[in-house]
N, C-alpha and C positions, 0 to 999 in steps of 0.2 A: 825724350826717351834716351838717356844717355848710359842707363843701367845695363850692362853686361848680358849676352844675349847668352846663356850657355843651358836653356830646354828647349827639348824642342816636343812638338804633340806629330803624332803619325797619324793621316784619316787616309782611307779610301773614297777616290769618288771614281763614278765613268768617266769615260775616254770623253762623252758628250761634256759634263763636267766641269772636266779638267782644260781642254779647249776652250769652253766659256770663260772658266778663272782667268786663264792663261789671255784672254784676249780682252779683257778686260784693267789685267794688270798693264799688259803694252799700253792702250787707252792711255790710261793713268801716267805713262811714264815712268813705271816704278816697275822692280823684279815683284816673280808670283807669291816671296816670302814676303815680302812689304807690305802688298796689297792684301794679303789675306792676314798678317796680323791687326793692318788696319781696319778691316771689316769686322774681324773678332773681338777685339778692341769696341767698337762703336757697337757690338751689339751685347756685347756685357755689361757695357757700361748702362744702354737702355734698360737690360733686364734686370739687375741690381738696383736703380735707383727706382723701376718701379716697386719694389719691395722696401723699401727706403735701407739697403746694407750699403755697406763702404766700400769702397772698392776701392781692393788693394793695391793697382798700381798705379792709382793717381794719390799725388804727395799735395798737403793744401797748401793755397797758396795767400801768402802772408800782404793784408791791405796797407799800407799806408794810412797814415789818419791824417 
């Protein structure tokens, strides 16, 4: 992921929520923007390939023969 990070998305959640995110990210070792990109990330990529579309910000990667 070396692409230049410069969107960003704004959600609301509760205080309960956000607490969970937020303890879950530490868990992880990673700040709450990481781990919720990551999580958003893995669950687009689910929902896209079960519809078979492409998903645009995985770039393919090229096999060896």
């Amino acid at each position: 992921m070396s692409d230049k990070k410069e969107e960003q998305i704004l959600i609301r959640v509760s205080a309960a929520e956000k607490k969970g995110f937020e303890r879950a990210a530490e868990i992880a070792g990673i700040s709450l923007s990481a781990w919720s990109r990551q999580r958003l990330r893995s669950a687009s990529i689910k929902d896209l390939q079960e519809i078979n579309e492409k998903i645009p910000f995985l770039k393919p990667i090229k096999l060896e023969e």
